[in-house]
LOBAPA-476275 format. One line per field, with one value per atom (N, C-alpha, C, O): residue number from 0; x, y, z; residue in three letters. Coordinates in steps of 0.2 Angstrom, whole numbers, plus 5000, padded with zeros to 4 digits. Example, Ala and Ser with C-alpha at 12.3 -4.5 7.8 and 13.67 -1.06 7.14 Angstrom:
2
num [0/0/0/0/1/1/1/1]
X [5066/5062/5066/5071/5064/5068/5064/5067]
Y [4972/4978/4984/4983/4989/4995/5000/5006]
Z [5039/5039/5039/5042/5035/5036/5039/5040]
residuo [ALA/ALA/ALA/ALA/SER/SER/SER/SER]
END
This chain:
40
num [0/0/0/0/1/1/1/1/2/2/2/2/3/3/3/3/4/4/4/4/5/5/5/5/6/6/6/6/7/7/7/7/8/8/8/8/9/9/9/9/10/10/10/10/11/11/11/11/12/12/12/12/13/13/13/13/14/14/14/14/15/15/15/15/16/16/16/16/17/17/17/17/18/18/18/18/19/19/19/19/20/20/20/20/21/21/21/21/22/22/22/22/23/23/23/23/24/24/24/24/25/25/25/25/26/26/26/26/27/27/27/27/28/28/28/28/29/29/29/29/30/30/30/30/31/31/31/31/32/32/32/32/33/33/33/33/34/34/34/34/35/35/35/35/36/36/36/36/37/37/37/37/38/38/38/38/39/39/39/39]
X [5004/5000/5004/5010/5004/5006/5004/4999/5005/5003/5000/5003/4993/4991/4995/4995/4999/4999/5005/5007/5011/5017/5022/5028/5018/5020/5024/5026/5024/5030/5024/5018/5030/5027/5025/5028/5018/5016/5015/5013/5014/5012/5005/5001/5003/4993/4992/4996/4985/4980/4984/4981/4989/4991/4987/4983/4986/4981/4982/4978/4991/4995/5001/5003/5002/5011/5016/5016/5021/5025/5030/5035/5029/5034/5032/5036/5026/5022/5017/5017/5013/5012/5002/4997/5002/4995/4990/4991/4984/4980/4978/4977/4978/4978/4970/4967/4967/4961/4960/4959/4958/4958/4950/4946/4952/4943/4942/4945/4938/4934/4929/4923/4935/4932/4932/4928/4935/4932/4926/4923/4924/4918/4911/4906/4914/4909/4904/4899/4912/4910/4908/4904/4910/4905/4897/4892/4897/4888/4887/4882/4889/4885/4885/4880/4889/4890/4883/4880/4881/4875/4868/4863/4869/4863/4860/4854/4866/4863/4866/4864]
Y [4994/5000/5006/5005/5011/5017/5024/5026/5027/5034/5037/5037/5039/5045/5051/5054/5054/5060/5060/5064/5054/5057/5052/5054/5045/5041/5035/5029/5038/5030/5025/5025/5021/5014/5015/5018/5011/5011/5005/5000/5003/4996/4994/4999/4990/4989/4989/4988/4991/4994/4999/4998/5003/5011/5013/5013/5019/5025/5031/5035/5031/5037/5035/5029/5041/5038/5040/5046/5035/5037/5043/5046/5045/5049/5054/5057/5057/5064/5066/5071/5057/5061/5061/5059/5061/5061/5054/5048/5058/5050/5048/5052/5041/5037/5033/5031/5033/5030/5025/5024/5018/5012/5012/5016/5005/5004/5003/4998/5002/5000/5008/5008/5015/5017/5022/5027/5020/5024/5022/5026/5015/5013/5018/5021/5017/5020/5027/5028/5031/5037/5038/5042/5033/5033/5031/5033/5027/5025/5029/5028/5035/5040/5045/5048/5047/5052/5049/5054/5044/5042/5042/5042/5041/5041/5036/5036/5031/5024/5023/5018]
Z [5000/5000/5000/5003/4998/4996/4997/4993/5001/5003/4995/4990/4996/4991/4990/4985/4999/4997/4994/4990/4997/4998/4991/4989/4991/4985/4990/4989/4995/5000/5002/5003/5003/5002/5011/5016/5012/5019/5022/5018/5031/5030/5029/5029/5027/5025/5031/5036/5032/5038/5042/5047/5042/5043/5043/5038/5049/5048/5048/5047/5049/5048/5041/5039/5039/5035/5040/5042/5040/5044/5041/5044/5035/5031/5031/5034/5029/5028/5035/5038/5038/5044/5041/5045/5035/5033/5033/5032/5035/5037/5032/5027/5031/5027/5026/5031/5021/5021/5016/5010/5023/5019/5014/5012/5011/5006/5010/5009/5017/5019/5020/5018/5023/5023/5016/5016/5012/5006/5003/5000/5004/5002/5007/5005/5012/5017/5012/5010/5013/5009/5002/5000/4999/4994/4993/4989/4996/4999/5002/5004/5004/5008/5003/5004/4998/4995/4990/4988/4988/4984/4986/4983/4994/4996/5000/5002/5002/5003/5014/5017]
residuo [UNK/UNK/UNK/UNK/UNK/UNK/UNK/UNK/UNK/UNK/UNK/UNK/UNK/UNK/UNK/UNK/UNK/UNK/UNK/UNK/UNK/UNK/UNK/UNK/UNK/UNK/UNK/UNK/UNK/UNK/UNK/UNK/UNK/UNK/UNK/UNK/UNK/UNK/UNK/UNK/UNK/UNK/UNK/UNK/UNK/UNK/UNK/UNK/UNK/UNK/UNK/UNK/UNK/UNK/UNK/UNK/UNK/UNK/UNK/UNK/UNK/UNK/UNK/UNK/UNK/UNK/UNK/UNK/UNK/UNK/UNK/UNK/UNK/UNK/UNK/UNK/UNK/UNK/UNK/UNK/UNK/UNK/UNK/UNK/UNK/UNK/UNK/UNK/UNK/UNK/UNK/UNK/UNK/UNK/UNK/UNK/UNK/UNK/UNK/UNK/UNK/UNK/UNK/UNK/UNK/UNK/UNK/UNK/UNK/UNK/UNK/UNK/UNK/UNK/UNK/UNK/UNK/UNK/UNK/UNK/UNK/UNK/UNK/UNK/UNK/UNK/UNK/UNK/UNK/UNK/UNK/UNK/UNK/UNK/UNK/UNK/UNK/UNK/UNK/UNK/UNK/UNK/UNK/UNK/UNK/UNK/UNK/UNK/UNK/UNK/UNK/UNK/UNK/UNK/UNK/UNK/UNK/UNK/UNK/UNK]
END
């Protein structure tokens, strides 16, 4: 798994990167957000 902001590699299920510091967002919750951004 891979940091979105900073591009380094991170460990899987991390909620931080240790590199940049930025929270990391698994699919579990990206799916969340997207079922809510539709309506469901």
């Amino acid at each position: 798994m891979y940091c979105r902001y900073c591009g380094k590699k991170v460990l899987e299920g991390s909620q931080y990167c240790n590199y940049c510091g930025k929270k990391l967002v698994d699919s579990h919750d990206k799916e969340a957000s997207i079922a809510e951004k539709k309506g469901r």
